[in-house]
C-alpha positions in Angstrom: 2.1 -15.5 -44.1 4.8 -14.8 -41.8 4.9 -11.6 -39.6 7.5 -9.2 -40.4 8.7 -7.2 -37.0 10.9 -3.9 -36.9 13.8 -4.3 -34.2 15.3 -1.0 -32.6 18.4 -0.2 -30.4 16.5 -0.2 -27.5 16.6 -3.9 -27.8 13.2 -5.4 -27.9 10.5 -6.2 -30.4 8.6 -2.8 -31.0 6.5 -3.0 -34.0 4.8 -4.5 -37.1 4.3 -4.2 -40.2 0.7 -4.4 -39.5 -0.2 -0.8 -37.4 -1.3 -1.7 -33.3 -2.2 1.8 -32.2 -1.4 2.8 -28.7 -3.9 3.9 -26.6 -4.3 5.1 -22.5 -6.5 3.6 -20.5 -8.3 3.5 -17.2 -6.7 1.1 -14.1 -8.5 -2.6 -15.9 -11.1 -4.3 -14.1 -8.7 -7.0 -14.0 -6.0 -7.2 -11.2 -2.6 -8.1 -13.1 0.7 -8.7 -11.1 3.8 -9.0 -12.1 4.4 -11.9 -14.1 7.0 -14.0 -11.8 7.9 -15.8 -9.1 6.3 -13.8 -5.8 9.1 -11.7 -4.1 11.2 -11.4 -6.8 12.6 -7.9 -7.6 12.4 -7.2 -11.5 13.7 -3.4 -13.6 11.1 -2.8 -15.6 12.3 0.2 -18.4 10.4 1.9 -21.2 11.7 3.1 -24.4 11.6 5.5 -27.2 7.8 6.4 -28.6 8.4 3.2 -31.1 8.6 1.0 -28.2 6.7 2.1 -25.6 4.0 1.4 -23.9 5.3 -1.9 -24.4 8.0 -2.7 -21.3 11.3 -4.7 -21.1 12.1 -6.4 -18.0 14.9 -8.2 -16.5 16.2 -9.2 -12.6 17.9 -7.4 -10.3 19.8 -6.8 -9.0 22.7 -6.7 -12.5 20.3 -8.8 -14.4 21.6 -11.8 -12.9 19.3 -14.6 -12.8 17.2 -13.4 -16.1 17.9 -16.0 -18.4 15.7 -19.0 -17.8 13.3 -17.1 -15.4 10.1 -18.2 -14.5 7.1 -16.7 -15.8 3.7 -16.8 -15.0 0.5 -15.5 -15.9 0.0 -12.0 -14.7 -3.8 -13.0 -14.3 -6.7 -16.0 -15.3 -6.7 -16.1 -19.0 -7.5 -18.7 -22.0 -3.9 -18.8 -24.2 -4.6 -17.5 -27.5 -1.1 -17.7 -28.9 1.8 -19.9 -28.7 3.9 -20.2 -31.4 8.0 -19.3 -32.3 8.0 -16.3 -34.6 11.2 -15.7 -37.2 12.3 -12.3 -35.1 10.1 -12.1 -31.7 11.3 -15.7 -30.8 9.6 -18.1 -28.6 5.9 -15.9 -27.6 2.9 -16.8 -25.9 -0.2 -14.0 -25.8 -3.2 -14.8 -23.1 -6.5 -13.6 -23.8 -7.8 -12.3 -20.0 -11.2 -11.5 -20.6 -12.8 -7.7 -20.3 -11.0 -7.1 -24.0 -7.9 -7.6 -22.1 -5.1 -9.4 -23.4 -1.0 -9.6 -22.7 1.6 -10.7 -24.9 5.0 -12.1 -23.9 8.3 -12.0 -26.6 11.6 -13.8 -26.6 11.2 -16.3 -24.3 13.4 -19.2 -23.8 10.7 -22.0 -23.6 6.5 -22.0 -23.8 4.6 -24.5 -21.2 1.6 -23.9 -22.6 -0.5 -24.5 -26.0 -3.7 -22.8 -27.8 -7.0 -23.3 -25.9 -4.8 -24.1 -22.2 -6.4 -22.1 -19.4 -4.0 -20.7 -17.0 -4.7 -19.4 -13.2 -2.7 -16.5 -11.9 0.9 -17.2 -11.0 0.7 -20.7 -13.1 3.8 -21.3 -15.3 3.6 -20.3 -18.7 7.1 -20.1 -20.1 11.1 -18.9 -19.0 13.0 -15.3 -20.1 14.9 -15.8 -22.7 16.4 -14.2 -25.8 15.2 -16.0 -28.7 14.4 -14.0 -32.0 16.5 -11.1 -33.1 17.6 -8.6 -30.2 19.8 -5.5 -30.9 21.7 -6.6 -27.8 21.2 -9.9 -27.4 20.6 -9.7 -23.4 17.8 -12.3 -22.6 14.9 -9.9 -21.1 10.9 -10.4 -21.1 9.3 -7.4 -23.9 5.5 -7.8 -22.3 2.9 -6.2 -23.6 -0.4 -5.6 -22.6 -3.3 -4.4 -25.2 -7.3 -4.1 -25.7 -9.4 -5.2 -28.1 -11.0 -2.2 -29.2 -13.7 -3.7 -31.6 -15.1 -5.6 -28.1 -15.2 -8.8 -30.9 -12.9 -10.9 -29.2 -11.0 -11.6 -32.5 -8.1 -9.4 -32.0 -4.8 -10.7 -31.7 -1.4 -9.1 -31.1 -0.4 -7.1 -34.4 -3.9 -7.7 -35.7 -5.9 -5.0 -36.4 -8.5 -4.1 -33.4 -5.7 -4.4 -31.1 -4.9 -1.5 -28.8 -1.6 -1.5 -26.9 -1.8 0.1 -23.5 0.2 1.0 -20.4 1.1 -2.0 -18.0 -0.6 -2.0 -15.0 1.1 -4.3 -11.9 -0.6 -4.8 -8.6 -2.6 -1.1 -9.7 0.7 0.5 -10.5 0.5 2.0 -14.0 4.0 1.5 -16.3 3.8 3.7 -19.3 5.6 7.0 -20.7 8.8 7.1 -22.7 12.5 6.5 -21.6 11.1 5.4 -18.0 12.4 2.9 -15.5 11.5 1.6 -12.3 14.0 -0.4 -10.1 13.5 -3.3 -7.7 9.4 -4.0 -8.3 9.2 -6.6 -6.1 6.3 -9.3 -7.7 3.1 -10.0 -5.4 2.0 -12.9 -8.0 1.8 -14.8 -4.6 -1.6 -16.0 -4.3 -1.4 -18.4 -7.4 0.2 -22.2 -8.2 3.0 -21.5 -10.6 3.2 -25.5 -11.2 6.0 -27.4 -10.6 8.8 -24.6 -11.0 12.4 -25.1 -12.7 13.6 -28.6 -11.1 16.2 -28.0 -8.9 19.8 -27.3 -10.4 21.8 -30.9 -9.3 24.6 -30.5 -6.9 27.8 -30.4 -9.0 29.4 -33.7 -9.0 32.3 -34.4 -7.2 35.3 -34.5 -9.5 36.6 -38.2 -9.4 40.3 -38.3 -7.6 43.6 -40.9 -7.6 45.6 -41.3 -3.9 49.4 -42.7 -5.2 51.5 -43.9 -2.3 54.7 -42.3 -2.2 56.8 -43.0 1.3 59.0 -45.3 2.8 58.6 -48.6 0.8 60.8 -50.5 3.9 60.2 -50.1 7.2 62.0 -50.9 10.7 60.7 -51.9 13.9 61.7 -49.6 16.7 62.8 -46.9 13.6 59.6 -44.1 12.6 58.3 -44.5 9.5 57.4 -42.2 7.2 54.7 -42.5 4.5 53.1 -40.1 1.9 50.5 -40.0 -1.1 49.6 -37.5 -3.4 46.3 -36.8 -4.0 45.5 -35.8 -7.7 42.3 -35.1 -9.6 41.8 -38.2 -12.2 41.0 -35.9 -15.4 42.4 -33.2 -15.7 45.5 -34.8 -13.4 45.5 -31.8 -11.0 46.9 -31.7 -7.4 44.4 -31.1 -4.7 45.2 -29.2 -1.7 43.8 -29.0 1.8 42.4 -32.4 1.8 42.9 -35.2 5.1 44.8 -38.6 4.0 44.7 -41.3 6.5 47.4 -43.9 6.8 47.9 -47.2 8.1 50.7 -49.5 8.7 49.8 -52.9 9.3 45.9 -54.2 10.0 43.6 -55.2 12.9 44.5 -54.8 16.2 48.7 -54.1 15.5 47.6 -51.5 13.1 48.9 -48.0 13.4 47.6 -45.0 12.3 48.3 -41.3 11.6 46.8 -38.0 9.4 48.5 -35.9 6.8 46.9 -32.9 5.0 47.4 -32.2 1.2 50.2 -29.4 0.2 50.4 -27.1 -2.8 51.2 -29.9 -4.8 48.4 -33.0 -3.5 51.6 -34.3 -1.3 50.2 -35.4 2.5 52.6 -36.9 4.8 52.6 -37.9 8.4 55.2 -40.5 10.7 54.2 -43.8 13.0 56.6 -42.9 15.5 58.3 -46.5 16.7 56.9 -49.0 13.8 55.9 -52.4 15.8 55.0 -54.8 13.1 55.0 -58.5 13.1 57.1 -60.6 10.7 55.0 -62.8 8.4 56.9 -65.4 6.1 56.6 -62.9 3.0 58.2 -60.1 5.4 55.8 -57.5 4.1 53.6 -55.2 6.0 49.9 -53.9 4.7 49.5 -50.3 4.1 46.5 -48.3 3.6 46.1 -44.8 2.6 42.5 -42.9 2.3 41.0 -39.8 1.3 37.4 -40.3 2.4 35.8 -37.9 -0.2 33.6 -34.6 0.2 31.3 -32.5 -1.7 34.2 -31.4 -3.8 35.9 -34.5 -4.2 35.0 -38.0 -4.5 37.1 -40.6 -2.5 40.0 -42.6 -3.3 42.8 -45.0 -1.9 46.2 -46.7 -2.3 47.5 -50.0 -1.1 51.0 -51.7 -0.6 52.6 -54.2 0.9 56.2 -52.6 2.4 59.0 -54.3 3.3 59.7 -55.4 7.0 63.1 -55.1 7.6 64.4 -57.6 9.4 67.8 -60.1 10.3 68.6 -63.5 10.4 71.4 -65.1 12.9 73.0 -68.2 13.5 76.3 -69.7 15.4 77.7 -72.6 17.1 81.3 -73.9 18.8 81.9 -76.8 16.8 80.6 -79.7 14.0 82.5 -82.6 12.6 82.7 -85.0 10.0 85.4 -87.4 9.5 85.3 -90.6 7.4 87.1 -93.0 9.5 87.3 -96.5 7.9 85.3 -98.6 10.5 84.4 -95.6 13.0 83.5 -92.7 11.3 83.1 -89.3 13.9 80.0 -87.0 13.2 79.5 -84.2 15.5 76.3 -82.0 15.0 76.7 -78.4 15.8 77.2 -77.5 19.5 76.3 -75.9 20.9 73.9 -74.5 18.6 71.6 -71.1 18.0 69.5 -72.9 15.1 68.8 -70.1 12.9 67.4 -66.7 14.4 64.9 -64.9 11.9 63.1 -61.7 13.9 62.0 -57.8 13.4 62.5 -57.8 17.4 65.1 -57.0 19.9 66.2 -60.7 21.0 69.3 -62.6 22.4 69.0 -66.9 21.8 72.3 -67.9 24.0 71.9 -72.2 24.7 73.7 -73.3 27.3 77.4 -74.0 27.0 79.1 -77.1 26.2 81.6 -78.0 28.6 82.8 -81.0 27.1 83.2 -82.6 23.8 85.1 -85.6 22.8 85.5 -87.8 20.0 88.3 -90.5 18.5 90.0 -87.3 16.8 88.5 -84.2 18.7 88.2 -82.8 22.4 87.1 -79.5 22.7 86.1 -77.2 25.8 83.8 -75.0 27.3 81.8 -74.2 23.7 79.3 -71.2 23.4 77.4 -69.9 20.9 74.8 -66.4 21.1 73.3 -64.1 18.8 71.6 -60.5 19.7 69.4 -59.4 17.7 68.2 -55.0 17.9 65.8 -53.1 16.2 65.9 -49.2 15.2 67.6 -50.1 13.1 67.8 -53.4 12.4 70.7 -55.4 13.4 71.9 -58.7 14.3 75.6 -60.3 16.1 76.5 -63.9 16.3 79.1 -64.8 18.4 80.8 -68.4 19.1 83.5 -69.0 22.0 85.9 -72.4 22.2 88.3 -72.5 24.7 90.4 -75.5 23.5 90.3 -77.6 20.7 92.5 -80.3 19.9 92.4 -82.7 16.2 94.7 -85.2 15.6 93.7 -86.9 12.3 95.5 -89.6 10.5 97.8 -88.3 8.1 98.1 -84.8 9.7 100.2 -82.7 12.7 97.9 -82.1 15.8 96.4 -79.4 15.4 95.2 -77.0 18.1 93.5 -74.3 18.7 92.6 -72.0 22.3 90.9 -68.9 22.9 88.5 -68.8 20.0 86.1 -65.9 19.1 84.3 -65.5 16.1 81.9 -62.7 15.4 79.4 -61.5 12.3 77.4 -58.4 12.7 75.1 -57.1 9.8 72.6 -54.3 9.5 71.2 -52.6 6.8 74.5 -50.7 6.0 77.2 -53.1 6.3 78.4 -56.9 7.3 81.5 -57.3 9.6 83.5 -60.7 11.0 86.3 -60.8 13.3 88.5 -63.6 14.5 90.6 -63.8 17.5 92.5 -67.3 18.4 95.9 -69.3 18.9 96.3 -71.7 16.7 99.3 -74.7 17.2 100.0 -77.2 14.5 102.3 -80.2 15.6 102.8 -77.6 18.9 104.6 -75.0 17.3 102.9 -71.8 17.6 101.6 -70.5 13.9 101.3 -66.5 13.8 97.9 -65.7 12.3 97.4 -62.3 10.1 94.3 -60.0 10.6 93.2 -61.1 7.3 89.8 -62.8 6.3 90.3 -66.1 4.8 94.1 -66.8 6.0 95.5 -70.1 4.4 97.6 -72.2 6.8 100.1 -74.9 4.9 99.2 -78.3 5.6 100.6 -79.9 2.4 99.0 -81.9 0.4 97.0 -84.1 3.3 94.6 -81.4 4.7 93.4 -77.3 4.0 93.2 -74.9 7.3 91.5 -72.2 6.8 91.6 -69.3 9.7 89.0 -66.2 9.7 87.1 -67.7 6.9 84.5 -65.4 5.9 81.2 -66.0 3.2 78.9 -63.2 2.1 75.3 -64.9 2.9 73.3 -65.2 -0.3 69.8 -63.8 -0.8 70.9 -60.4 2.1 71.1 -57.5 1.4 74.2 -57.7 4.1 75.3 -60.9 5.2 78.7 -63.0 6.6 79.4 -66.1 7.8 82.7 -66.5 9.7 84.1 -69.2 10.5 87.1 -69.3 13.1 89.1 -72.5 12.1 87.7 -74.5 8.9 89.8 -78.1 8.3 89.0 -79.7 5.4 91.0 -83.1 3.8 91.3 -84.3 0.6 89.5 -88.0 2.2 86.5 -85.5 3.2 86.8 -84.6 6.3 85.1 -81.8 7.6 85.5 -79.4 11.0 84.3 -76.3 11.6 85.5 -74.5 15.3 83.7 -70.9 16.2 81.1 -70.3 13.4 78.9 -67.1 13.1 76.5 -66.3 10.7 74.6 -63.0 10.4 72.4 -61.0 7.7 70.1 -58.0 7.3 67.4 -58.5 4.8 64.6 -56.0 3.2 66.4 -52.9 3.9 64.9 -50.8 0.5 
C-alpha cells in the first residue's frame, strides 16, 4: 500500500498518515556533516511545528545552483530506502547505525539501491523537486530520526521512528520558524564518486562568410572588397569579428583585415592592386573568418575580373589582285596585338620605305601605350605619304596621316587627321567617322573609318584611309585598334 503524505505552505514534505513522533536528543555518537559538496554554503530553514524538526535546504547565495546539486551521505551508513514515492518524489533513507538514520525527499535522481553501503561524502543522489511541493522550488527536506524500539526495523513513517533535530559538524538545527544562512559543508574528508560530469562547452554556433566587394579589379587602382558574416541558423549578423582577405595567391598575393559592423559587413582596401593576367583574366579571392569559441569558422571564394586592354596598329597592308603580279603587303609596320593589366608602350621601328607595282608609301609608324589605374590603352599609326595608282582608278594620295583609338573602361574614342588628293585635286575631308569619298562605280574610299571591337566592353578600330574595289582589292593606310575589357 502506498504512503499517503500531507504537504503544507511551507513547501516540503511534513507528515504521514502514519504518526512519527518528534523527539530531542543528545549531540549522536555519530559525526554527521552536511550532506554536500565540501565548501559549499547551503540556507538551512525550519518551519511551522508540522514541519519541523525536519529542515529544507537550498544554496546560496539566491538558491542558485540548487537544482541538480550533489548530495552525499552526511555519514557511513547501509541504504535502507530507495524508491520514488507518489508525493515525496525521488527519496533515499540511510540507516547509520547507533539507531540513527536520515532520510532525504524530492530529489532529482537516486545513485544508490537497497543493501549499497555508502562512506561519508560518497554520492547518493542530486536536489531536486520531484513529488508534490507547495512551491515548486527544487530544495533537499532532510530528515534525521531514531529508532526508538533499538530493533533496527524502523523505517521513515514507520512506527518506532523518532524524528529529531539535525545535527551538522556538532551544530544542532531544530526549533520552529528558524534559519541559518551560509553553512558552509565540511563533508571534506570523504570520496563523493565521480561528481556531475562536467557541463560541455557550448558549441560554437555554425557561421556563412558571403563575398560582397568589388567583383573587377584594376591594376594600379585600390580595390575594395567586403563579406558579411552571418550566423547559418537563425541567419543573424555577427559583429566584432576579424575577416581576412586576399586578392590573388602565393607569392603576388595581397592581403588586408576588416572587422564585422552592426550588420556582419567587414571591409578593408589593397591599396594599388598588382595582379597578373592569366588567359581567363580572373583573379582568386579569398575571405576568412577563422572561428572562436563563439563562432565556428567560415569562408568565401571568387574569381574577380582583371581588368584589362587590348591594342593593336600599323601604317599600312595591301592586297590587290593583279592578273599575273598580284601585290600583298603584310602590315607595317606592325604592333601585333597588345593584351596587358600593365603600364606598357610596344612602338617597332619605323618603316621608311615601302614600294610596290601600285603603292609607295613613307616613313610608316605604328605605337600603342598602354596605363593602368585605371585601365587604358591608345594606338596610334603615322604615314607620311602614300601614293596608289590602281587600274581603273585616279591616283590617289594621301600625306600627313594620323590615326588614333583610345579605350578605357568608360569610353572608346578615334580620330583622324590627313590630306587626301584623288587625281591631284585636293578633296576636303569632314570631321566625321566613316566619311565616303566618290570614286564611282570602280573603287570605295572610306576616310576615318571607325568599328566598335566585338567581345569589349569599349573598343574601336580606326582606320585612316580604307580602299576597297569591286575586283577585291584591299588597302588599309594608318590603322588603330584599341579595347578595354572586364571592367564590371
Amino acid at each position: 500500500m502506498k504512503r499517503r503524505l500531507a504537504v503544507v505552505l511551507g513547501g516540503a514534505l511534513v507528515a504521514c498518515a502514519l504518526s512519527m513522533p518528534t523527539a530531542s536528543a543528545a549531540e549522536p555518537p555519530i559525526d554527521f556533516q552536511l550532506p554536500f559538496t565540501c565548501g559549499q554554503k547551503w540556507q538551512i530553514n525550519s518551519y511551522d511545528t508540522d514541519h519541523a524538526p525536519a529542515l529544507d535546504l537550498v544554496r546560496e547565495p539566491d538558491q542558485v545552483g540548487t537544482e541538480g546539486a550533489l548530495l552525499t551521505a552526511p555519514a557511513d551508513g547501509v541504504v535502507n530506502q530507495s524508491f520514488e514515492h507518489e508525493n515525496a518524489g525521488n527519496m533515499i533513507q540511510i540507516d547509520h547505525g547507533d539507531d540513527y538514520f536520515t532520510t532525504y525527499i524530492h530529489l532529482q535522481s537516486r545513485s544508490v539501491k537497497v543493501g549499497d553501503t555508502v562512506k561519508q561524502g560518497q554520492e547518493i543522489g542530486r536536489v531536486g523537486k520531484t513529488g508534490e511541493t507547495s512551491n515548486g522550488h527544487p530544495h533537499l527536506h532532510f530528515e534525521m530520526a531514531i529508532d526508538a524500539d533499538h530493533d533496527g526495523r524502523a523505517t521513515w513513517g514507520q512506527a518506532g521512528s523518532e524524528r529529531v533535530n539535525a545535527w551538522f559538524d556538532g551544530v544542532e538545527y531544530g526549533g520552529v520558524g528558524e534559519t541559518w544562512r551560509n553553512v558552509a559543508s565540511k563533508n571534506c574528508d570523504g570520496d563523493p564518486g565521480p561528481g556531475p560530469d562536467p557541463e560541455p562547452e557550448p558549441e560554437p554556433a555554425a557561421t556563412t562568410l558571403a563575398y560582397t566587394g568589388d567583383k573587377s579589379i584594376s591594376n594600379g587602382s585600390d580595390a575594395k572588397l567586403s563579406a558579411v558574416l552571418k550566423t547559418k541558423d537563425p541567419d543573424e549578423p555577427v559583429e566584432g569579428r576579424e575577416v581576412t582577405f586576399a586578392l590573388g595567391s602565393g607569392d603576388t598575393a595581397q592581403t588586408c583585415d576588416g572587422k564585422t559592423d552592426a550588420k556582419g559587413t567587414a571591409t578593408c582596401t589593397v591599396e594599388v592592386a598588382d595582379q597578373a593576367l592569366t588567359d581567363d583574366a580572373t583573379v582568386p579571392l579569398a575571405a576568412a573568418f577563422a572561428g572562436d569559441d563563439e563562432y565556428k569558422e567560415s569562408e568565401d571564394t571568387e574569381k574577380l575580373k582583371l581588368q584589362h586592354v587590348e591594342g593593336r596598329s600599323y601604317g599600312l597592308t595591301a592586297k590587290v589582285p593583279l592578273p599575273l603580279l598580284p601585290v600583298g603587303i603584310d602590315p607595317t609596320p606592325d604592333t601585333g596585338t597588345v593584351r596587358t593589366a600593365e603600364a606598357e608602350t610596344k612602338s617597332p621601328a619605323c618603316a621608311q620605305d615601302v614600294s610596290a607595282v601600285i603603292l609607295t608609301a613613307d616613313a610608316l609608324c605604328a605605337e600603342v601605350v598602354t596605363s593602368v589605374g585605371p585601365s587604358g590603352a591608345k594606338a596610334t599609326a603615322t604615314v607620311a605619304d602614300v601614293s596608289i595608282g590602281l587600274p581603273g582608278l585616279p591616283v590617289i594620295g594621301v600625306s600627313g596621316v594620323t590615326s588614333e583609338s583610345s579605350s578605357s573602361c568608360s569610353s572608346a574614342k578615334g580620330s583622324v587627321s590627313l590630306e587626301l588628293t584623288v587625281a591631284g585635286q585636293p578633296v576636303s575631308i569632314p570631321d566625321t567617322p566613316g566619311y565616303e569619298v566618290d570614286l564611282g562605280v570602280a573603287g570605295k574610299l572610306v576616310v576615318n573609318e571607325q568599328i566598335p571591337v566585338a567581345d569589349a566592353d569599349h573598343g574601336l578600330t580606326v582606320n585612316a584611309v580604307h580602299l576597297t574595289t569591286p575586283t577585291g582589292a584591299d588597302v588599309v593606310i594608318g590603322s588603330s585598334t584599341s579595347s578595354a575589357h572586364d571592367c564590371a
